[in-house]
C-alpha positions as CSV (number, residue, x, y, z in Angstrom):
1,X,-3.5,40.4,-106.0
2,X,-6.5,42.2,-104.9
3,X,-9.6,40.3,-103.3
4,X,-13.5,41.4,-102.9
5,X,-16.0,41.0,-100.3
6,X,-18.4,39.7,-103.1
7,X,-19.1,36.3,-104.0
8,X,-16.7,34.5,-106.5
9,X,-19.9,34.3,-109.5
10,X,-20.0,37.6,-109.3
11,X,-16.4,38.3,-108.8
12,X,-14.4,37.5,-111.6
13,X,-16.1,39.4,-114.3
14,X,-15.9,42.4,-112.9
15,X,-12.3,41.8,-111.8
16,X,-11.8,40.9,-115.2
17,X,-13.0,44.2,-116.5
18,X,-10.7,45.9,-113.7
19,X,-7.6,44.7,-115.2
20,X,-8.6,45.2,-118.8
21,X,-8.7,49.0,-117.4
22,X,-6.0,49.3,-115.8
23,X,-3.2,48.3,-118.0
24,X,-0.6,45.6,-118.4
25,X,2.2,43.4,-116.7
26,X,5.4,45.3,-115.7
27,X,7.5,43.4,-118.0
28,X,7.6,40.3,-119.6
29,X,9.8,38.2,-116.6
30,X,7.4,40.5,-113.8
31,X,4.2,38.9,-111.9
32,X,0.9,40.6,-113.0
33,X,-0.7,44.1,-111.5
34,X,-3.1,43.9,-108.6
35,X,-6.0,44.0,-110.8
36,X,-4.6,41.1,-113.4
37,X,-3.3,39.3,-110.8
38,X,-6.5,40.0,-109.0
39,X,-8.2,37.5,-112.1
40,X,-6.1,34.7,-111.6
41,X,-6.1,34.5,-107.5
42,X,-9.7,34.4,-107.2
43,X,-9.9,31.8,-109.8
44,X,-7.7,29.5,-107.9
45,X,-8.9,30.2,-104.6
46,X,-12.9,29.5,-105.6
47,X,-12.9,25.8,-103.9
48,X,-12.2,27.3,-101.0
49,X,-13.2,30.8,-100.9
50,X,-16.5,29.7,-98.6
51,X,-14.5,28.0,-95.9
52,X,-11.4,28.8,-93.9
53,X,-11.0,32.3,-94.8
54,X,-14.6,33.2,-95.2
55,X,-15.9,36.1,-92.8
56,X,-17.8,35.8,-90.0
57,X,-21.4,35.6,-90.5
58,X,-21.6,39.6,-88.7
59,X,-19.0,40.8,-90.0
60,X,-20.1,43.9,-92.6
61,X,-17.5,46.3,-95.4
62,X,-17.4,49.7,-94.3
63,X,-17.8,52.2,-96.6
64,X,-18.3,56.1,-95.4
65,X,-18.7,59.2,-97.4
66,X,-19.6,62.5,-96.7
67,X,-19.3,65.6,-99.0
68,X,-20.4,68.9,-98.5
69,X,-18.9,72.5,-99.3
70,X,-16.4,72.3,-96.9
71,X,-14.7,69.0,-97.6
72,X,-14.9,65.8,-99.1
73,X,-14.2,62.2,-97.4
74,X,-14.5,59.0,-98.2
75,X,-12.6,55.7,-96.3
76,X,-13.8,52.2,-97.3
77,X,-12.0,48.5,-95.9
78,X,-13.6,45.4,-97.0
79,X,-15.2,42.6,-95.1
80,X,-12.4,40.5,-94.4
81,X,-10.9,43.2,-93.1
82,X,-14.0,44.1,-90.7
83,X,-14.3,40.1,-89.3
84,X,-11.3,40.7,-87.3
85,X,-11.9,42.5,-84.3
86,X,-8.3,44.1,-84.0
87,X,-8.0,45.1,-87.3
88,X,-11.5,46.8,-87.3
89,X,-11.2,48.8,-84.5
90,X,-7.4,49.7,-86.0
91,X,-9.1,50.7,-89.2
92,X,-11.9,52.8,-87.6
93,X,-9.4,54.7,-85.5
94,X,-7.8,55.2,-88.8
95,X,-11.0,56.9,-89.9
96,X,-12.0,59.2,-87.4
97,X,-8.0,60.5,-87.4
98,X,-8.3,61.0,-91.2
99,X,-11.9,62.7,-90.9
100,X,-10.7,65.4,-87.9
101,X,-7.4,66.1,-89.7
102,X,-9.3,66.7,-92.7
103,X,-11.9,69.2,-91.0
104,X,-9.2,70.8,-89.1
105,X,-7.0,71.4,-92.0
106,X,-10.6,72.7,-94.1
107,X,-11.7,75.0,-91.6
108,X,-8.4,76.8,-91.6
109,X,-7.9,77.0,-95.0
110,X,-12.2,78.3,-95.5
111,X,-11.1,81.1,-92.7
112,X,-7.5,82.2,-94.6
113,X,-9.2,82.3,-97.9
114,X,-12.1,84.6,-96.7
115,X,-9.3,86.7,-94.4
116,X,-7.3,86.8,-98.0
117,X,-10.1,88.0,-100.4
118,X,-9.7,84.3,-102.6
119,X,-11.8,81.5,-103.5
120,X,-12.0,78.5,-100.9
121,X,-11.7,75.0,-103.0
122,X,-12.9,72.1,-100.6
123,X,-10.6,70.1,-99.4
124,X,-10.4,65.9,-100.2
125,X,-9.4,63.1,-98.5
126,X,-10.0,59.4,-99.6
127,X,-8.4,55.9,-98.9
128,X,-9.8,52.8,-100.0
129,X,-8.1,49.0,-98.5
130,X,-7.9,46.7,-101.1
131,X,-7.5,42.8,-100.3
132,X,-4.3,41.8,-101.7
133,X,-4.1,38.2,-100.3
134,X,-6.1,36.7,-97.5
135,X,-3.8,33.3,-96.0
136,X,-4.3,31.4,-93.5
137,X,-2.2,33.1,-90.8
138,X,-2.3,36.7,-92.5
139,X,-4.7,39.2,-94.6
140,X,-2.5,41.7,-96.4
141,X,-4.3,45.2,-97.9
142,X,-3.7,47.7,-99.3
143,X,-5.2,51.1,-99.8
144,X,-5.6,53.8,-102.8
145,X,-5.1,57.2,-101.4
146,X,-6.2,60.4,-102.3
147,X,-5.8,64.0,-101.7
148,X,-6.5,67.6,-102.1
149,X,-5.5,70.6,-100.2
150,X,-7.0,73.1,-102.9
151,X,-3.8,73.6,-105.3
152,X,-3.1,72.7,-108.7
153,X,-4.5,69.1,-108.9
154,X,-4.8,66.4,-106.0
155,X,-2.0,63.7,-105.2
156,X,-2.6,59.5,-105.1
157,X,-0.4,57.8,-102.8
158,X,-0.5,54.3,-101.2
159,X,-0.4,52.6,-97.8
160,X,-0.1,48.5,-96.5
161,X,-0.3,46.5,-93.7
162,X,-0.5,43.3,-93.0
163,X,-2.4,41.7,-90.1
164,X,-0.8,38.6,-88.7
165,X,-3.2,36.3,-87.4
166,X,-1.1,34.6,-84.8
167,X,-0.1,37.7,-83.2
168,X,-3.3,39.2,-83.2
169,X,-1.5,42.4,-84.8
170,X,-0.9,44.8,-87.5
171,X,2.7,44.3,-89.3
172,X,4.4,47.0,-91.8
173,X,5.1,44.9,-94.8
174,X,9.0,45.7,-94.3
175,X,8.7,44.5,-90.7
176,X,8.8,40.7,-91.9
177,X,12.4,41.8,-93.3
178,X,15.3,41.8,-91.2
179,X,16.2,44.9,-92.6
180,X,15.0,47.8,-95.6
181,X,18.4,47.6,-97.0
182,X,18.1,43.3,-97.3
183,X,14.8,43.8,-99.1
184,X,16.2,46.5,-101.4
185,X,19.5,44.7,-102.0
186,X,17.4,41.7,-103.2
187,X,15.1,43.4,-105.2
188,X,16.5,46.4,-106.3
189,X,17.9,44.9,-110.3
190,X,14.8,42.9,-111.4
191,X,12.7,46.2,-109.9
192,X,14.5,49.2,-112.1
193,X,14.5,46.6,-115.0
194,X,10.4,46.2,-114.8
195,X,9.8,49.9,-113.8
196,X,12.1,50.8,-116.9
197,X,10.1,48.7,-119.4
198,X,6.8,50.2,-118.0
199,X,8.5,53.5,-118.4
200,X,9.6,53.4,-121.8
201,X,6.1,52.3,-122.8
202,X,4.5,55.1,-121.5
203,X,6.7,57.2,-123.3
204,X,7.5,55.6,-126.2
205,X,10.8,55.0,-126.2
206,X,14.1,53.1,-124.3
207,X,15.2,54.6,-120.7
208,X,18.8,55.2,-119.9
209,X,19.3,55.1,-116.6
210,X,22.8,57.3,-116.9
211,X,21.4,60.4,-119.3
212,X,21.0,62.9,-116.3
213,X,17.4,63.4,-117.6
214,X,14.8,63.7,-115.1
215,X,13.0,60.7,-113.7
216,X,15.2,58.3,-115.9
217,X,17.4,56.9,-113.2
218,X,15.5,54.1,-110.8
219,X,14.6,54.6,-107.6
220,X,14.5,53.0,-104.3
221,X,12.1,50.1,-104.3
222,X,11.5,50.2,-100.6
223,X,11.1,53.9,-100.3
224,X,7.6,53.3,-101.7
225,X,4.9,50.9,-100.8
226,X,5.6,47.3,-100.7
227,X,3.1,44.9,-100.9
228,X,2.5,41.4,-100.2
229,X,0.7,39.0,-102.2
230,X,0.1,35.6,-103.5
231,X,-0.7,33.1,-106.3
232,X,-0.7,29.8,-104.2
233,X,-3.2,30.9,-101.4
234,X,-1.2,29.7,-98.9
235,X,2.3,31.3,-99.0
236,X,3.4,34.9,-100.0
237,X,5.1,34.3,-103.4
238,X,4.5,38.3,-105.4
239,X,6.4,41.4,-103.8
240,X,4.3,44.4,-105.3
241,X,5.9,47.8,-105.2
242,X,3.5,50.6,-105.7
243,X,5.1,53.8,-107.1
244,X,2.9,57.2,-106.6
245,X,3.0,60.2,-109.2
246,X,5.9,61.9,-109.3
247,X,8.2,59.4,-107.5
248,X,9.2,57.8,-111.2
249,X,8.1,60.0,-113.5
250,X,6.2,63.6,-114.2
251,X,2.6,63.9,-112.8
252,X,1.1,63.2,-116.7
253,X,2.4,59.4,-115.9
254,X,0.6,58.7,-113.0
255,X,1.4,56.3,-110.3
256,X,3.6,53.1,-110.7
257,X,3.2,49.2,-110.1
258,X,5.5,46.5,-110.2
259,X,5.0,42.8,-109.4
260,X,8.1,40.6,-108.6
261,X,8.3,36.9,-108.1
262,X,9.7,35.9,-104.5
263,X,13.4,34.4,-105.5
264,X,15.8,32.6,-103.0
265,X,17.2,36.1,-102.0
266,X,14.0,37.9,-100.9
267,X,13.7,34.6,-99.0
268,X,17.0,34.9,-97.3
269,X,16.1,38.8,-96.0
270,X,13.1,37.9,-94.3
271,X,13.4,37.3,-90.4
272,X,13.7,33.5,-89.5
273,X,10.3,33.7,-88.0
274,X,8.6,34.3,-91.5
275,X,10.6,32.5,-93.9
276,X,7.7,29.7,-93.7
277,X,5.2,32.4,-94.4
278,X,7.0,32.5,-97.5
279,X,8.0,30.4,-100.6
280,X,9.9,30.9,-104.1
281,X,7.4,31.9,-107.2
282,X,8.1,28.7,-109.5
């Protein structure tokens, strides 16, 4: 679902290598993973990559990093995300909050582990927005999060937004829904049955939902990150639900993604005012 600020010769090779690395579909009846997915978008969206959506001419990715022997930060957005004033100035706000919590939080822990007598580990902090689709009236992202606090290992997460053109805002994903429960009532079956047959790949063997083992029953879709995404370039038609370690299975599993078509139910729990923003995955 993903796109880059790069040109499409140069895209789809390296896109290509991206989803070679980073695994396969969710199931066999599931849309493809960002990365995959990633492959077949920009292909069909080359003819017109240059025009309507292109960014302005000014308009620059941002990309900061800074490491040092207190902390570690890095915060990236692409430029499609930087050629829209509102969004910019949201993501850069976004920035300096995540940079001042981090210090804070390092210099704190720096002065409790020389009060304490123990070895200070810098601290981490990293996001990275990812384009997932870029439509006509919207640009949905997501971001790769990352963090550590000094314990055992770090943690990956996820965030999404979506920035609605003819609003001039930002949107939560869920907010085009008339409700969490709608989305997760219409999504909830063909979800557990992808995350399951991801799952029992990873571990080599079948996943019973009812064995009282841990992280065999299915969770709540909408209780992780939803993301929205599409084949067609001009309608949302992929739900993506991105699953961070621990939330489905042990830490040695890593984090989660499932891709699911848009069906007539997901279109009857959106909000009236989105359902053309919308259309059924053939």
């Amino acid at each position: 679902m993903r796109r880059t600020a790069w040109g499409i010769a140069g895209l789809l090779p390296l896109l290509a290598f991206v989803a070679a690395c980073q695994g396969s579909e969710a199931g066999p009846d599931a849309a493809p993973s960002r990365a995959a997915t990633a492959v077949a978008d920009a292909a069909a969206q080359a003819e017109s990559a240059a025009t309507d959506s292109a960014p302005a001419p000014d308009a620059v990715a941002r990309s900061e990093k800074e490491e040092n022997d207190l902390y570690q930060f890095g915060f990236a957005y692409p430029v499609q995300a930087a050629a829209i004033p509102g969004l910019k100035a949201l993501l850069d706000k976004r920035l300096d909050a995540a940079k001042a919590d981090l210090v804070s939080s390092a210099r704190s822990d720096k002065a409790e582990a020389a009060k304490d007598s123990y070895p200070y580990r810098a601290h981490s902090w990293e996001a990275t927005w990812k384009v997932v689709t870029d439509l006509p009236d919207f640009l949905s992202l997501s971001a790769d999060l990352y963090e550590f606090t000094g314990g055992a290992h770090g943690m990956s997460n996820f965030d999404s937004l979506v920035w609605d053109r003819r609003a001039d805002t930002v949107r939560e994903p869920l907010d085009l829904f008339t409700s969490k429960d709608a989305l997760r009532v219409a999504i909830q079956a063909p979800f557990c049955d992808a995350l399951d047959q991801e799952r029992a790949k990873r571990r080599g063997e079948p996943v019973d939902r009812d064995s009282g083992q841990s992280f065999s029953e299915c969770i709540d879709p909408v209780a992780s990150t939803v993301i929205l995404g599409s084949s067609n370039r001009k309608t949302f038609d992929r739900i993506g639900v991105l699953v961070a370690p621990y939330e489905a299975g042990p830490y040695a599993e890593g984090s989660y993604e499932v891709t699911l078509p848009v069906t007539g139910k997901v279109m009857a729990a959106l909000k009236p005012q989105y359902r053309e923003a919308f259309s059924v995955k053939p």
